[in-house]
C-alpha positions as CSV (number, residue, x, y, z in Angstrom):
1,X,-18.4,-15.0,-15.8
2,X,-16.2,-13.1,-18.4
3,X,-19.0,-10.9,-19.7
4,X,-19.1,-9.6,-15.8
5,X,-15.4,-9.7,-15.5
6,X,-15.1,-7.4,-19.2
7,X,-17.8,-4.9,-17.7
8,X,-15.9,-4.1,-14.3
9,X,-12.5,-3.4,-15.7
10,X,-12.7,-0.2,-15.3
11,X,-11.7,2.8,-18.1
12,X,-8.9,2.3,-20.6
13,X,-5.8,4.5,-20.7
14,X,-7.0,6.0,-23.9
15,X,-10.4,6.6,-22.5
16,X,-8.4,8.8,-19.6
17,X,-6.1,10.5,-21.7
18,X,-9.2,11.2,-24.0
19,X,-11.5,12.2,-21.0
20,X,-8.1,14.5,-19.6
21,X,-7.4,16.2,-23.1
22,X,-11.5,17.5,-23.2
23,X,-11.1,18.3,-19.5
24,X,-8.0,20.2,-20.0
25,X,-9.9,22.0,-23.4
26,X,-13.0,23.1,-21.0
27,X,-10.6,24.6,-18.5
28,X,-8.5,26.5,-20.5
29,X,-11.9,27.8,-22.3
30,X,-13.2,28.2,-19.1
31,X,-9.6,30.4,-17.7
32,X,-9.5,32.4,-21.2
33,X,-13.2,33.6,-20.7
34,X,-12.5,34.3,-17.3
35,X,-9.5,36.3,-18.0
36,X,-11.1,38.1,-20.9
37,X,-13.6,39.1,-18.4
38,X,-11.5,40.0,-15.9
39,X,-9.5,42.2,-18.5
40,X,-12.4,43.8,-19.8
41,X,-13.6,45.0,-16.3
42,X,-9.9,46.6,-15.9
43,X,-10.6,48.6,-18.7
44,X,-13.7,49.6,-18.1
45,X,-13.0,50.1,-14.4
46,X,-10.0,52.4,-15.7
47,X,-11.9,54.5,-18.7
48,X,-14.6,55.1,-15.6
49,X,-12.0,56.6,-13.5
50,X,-10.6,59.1,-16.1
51,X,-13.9,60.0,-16.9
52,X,-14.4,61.0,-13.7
53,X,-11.5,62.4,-12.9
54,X,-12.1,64.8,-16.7
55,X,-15.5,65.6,-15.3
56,X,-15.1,66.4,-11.9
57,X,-12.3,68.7,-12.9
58,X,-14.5,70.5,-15.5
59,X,-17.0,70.9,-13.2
60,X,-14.8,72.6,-10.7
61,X,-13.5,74.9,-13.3
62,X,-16.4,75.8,-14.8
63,X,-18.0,76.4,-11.3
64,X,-15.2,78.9,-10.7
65,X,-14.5,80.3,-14.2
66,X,-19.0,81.6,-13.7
67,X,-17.6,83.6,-10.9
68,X,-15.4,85.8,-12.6
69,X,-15.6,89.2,-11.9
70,X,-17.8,88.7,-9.0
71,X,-18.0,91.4,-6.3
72,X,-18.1,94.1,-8.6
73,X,-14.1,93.6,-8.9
74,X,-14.0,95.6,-11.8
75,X,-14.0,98.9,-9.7
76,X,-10.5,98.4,-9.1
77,X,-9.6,97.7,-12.7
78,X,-7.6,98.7,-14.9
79,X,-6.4,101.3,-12.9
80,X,-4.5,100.9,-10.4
81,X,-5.5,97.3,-10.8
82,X,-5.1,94.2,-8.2
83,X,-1.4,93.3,-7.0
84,X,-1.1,89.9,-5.6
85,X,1.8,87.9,-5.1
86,X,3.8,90.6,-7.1
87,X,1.7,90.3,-10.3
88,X,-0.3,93.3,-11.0
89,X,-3.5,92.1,-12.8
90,X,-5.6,95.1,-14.9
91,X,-8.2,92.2,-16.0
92,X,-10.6,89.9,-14.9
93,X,-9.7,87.4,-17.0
94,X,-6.1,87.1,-17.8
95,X,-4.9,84.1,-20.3
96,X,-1.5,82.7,-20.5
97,X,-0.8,83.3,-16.7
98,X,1.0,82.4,-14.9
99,X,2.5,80.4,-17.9
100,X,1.3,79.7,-21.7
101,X,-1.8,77.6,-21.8
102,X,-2.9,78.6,-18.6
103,X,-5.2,81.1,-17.2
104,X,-6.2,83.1,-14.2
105,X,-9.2,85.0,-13.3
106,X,-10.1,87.1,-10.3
107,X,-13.2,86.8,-8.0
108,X,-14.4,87.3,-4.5
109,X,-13.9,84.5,-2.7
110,X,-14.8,83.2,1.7
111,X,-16.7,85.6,3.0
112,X,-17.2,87.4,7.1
113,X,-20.3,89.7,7.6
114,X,-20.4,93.4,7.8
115,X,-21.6,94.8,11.3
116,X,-21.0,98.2,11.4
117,X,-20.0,101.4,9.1
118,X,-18.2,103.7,11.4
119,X,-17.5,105.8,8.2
120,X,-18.1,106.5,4.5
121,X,-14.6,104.6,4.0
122,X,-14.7,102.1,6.9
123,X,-16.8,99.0,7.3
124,X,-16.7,96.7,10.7
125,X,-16.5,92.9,9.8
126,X,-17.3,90.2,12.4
127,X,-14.4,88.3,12.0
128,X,-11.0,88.7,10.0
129,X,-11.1,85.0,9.3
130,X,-13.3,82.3,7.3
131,X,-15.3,79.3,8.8
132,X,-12.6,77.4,7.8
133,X,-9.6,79.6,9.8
134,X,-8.1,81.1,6.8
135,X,-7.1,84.6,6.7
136,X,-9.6,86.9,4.8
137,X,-7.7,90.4,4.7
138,X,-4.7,91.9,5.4
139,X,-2.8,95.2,3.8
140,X,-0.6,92.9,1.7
141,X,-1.8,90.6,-0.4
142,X,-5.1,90.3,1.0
143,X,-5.5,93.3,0.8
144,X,-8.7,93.7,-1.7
145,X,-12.7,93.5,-0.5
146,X,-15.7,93.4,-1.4
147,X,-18.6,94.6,0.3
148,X,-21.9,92.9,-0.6
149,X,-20.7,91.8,-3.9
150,X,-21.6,94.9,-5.3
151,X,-18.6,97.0,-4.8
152,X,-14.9,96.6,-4.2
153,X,-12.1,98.5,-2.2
154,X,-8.5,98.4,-1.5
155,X,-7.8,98.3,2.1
156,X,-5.5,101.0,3.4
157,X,-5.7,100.2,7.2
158,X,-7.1,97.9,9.3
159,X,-7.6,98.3,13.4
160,X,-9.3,95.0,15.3
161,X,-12.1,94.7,12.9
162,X,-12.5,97.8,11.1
163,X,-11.4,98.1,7.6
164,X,-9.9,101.5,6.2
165,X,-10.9,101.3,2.5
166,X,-9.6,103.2,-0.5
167,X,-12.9,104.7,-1.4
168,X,-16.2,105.6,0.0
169,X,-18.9,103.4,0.1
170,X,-21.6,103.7,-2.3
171,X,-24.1,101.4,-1.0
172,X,-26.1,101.5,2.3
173,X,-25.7,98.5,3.4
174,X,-27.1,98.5,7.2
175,X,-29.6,100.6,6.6
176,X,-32.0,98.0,8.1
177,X,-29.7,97.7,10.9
178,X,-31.1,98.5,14.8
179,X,-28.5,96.5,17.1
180,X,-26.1,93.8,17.2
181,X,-27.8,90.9,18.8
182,X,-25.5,89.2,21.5
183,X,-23.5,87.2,19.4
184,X,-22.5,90.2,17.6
185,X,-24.8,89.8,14.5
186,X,-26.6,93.1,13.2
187,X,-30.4,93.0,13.5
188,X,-33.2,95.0,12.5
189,X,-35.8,96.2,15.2
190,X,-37.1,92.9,14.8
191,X,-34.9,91.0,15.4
192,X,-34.4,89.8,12.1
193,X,-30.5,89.0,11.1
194,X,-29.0,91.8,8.3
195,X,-26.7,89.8,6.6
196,X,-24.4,91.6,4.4
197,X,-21.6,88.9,3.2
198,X,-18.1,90.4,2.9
199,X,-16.1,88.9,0.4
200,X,-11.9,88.2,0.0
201,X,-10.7,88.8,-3.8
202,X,-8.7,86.1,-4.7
203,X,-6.9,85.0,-8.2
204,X,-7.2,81.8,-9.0
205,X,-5.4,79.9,-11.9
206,X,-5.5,76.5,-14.1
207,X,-2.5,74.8,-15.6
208,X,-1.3,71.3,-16.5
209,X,2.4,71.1,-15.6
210,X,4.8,68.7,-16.6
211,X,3.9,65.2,-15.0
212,X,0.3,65.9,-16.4
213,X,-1.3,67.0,-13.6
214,X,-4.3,69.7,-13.7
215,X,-2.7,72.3,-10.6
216,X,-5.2,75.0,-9.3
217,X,-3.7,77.9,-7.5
218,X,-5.3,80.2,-5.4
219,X,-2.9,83.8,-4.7
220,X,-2.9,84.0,-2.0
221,X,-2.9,80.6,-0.9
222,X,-5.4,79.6,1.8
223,X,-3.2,80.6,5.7
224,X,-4.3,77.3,6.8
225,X,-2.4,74.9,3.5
226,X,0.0,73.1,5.3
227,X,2.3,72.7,1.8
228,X,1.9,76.5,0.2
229,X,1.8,75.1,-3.3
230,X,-0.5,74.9,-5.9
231,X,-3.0,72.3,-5.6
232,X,-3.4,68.8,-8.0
233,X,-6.8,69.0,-8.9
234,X,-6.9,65.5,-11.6
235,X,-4.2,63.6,-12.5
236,X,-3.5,62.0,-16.4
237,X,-4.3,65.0,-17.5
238,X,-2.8,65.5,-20.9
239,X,-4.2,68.3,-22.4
240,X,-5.9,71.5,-21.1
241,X,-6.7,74.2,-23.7
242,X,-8.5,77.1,-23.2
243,X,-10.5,79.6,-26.1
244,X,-11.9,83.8,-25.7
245,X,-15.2,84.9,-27.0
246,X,-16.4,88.4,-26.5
247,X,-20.4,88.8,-26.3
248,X,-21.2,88.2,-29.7
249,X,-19.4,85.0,-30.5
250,X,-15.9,86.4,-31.6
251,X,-12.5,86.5,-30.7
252,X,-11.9,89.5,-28.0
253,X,-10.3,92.4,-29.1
254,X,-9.1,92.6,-25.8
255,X,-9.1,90.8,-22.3
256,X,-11.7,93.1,-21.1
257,X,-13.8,92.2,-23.7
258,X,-13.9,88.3,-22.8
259,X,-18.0,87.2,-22.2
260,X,-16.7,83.4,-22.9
261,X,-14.4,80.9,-21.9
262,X,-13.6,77.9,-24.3
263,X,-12.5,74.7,-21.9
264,X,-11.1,71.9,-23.6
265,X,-9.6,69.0,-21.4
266,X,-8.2,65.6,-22.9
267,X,-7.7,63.4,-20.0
268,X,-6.0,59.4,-20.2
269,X,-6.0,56.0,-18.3
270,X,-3.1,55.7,-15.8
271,X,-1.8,53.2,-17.4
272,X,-1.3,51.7,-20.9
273,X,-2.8,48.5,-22.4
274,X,-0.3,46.8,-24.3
275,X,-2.9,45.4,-26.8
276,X,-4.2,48.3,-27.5
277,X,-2.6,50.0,-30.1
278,X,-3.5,53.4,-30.4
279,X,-2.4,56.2,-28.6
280,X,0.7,54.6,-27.5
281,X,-1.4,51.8,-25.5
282,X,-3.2,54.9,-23.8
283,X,-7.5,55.1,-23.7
284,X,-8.3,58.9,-23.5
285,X,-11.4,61.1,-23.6
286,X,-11.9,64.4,-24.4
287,X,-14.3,67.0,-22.6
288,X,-15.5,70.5,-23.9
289,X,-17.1,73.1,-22.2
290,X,-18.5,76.6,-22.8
291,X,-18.5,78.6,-20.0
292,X,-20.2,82.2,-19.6
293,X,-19.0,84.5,-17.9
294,X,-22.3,85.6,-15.7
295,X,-20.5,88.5,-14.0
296,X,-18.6,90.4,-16.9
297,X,-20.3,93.1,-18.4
298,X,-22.8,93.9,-15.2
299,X,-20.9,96.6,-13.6
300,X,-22.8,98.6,-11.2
């Protein structure tokens, strides 16, 4: 009878405390790993994000910075040159504007078609306006076209449609042209559309301001921005440095010579890890790109 009374008594009070102390050891194990975890996938969740922010601000730029020059814009330079937004620009490329560090570079930019040619200084467009609403050209600071991307004008006058340019066209561009179909397109005794894009010449700039933000401004901005500012392209942004090369490899002797832009972006987290302790806390990455200029140097 006591040997079946000792072995139903039940667990000591050292047994517990022993069985609550290893309990206690295997949950806090058990919370650190999880908390490691979950720290590490911040991290990694932030690095991804700046790396993508960097990247997908590179890629914009460089997809823009290709199109320098395009639509032959070079017809206007350096004499008189392009006036927008009361900066007078004799290059393509033009560094360290609108401030140091930053750059801006001039391209044709939204497009309408051409229709008609009622003379050697006049082309008919089908619409004023982009697919998006925004104003193409005006005689102010719209003012600058370019017809098939191969040549550019100023534009002295414009009445409905029709275009008054500073020059004579060079280019016949409707020579293939019959009729305008009902919707107003130009055709060829076909049938067969003649599309000859007409292109806006824009200037378009980089900088990082002060709260490290990556701005891109378009002059003139787009009619249809609600907030005429520049645009934030990437936030964190902490760096933004840009390098010249002229066709073979060296610095420019001049803007006109520029064949190569040197990109170099150094973007961080959005906020700081107080355990790690470089950088002031901050994880950053650095991106590099080459970009060549595929329209410089192919003047027609």
């Amino acid at each position: 009878m006591d040997s079946l009374l000792r072995k139903n008594k039940g667990l000591t009070l050292i047994e517990l405390m022993v069985a609550l102390v290893i309990t206690g050891i295997l949950v806090a194990a058990i919370y650190r790993t999880f908390i490691g975890q979950q720290k590490t996938y911040t991290v990694q969740e932030q690095v991804v994000d700046m790396q993508q922010n960097a990247r997908a601000a590179v890629n914009r730029m460089t997809t823009e910075m290709r199109m320098a020059g395009f639509g032959n814009v070079s017809m206007l330079l350096p004499n008189p040159g392009i006036t927008i937004g009361g900066k007078n620009y004799t290059d393509v490329v033009n560094p360290d504007y609108p401030a140091a560090g930053s750059v801006t570079i001039l391209y044709g930019i939204g497009s309408t078609t051409l229709t008609a040619i009622p003379a050697s200084n006049q082309i008919t467009v089908k619409s004023l306006t982009d697919s998006q609403g925004n104003v193409l050209f005006d005689t102010g600071d719209r003012k600058y076209v370019s017809i098939g991307g191969v040549e550019s004008y100023a534009i002295t006058n414009i009445a409905g449609n029709t275009l008054t340019l500073s020059g004579n066209l060079t280019y016949g561009h409707l020579a293939r042209m019959d009729h305008l179909d009902a919707n107003g397109n130009p055709v060829d005794a076909y049938g067969n559309l003649v599309i000859v894009p007409v292109f806006a010449i824009r200037a378009v700039s980089y900088q990082v301001d002060g709260t490290q933000t990556l701005l891109r401004d378009e002059i003139p901005r787009p009619s249809t921005q609600v907030v005429q500012l520049a645009q934030p392209l990437a936030d964190n942004i902490e760096s933004l440095q840009f390098g010249y090369r002229d066709a073979s490899d060296n610095p420019p002797a001049s803007n006109a010579n520029i064949r190569v832009i040197l990109v170099t972006l150094r973007a961080r987290t959005n906020v700081s890890d107080p355990e790690y302790k470089t950088d002031g806390g901050f994880r950053k990455r650095q991106i590099a790109s080459r970009i060549h200029l595929k329209n410089m140097g192919l003047e027609l």
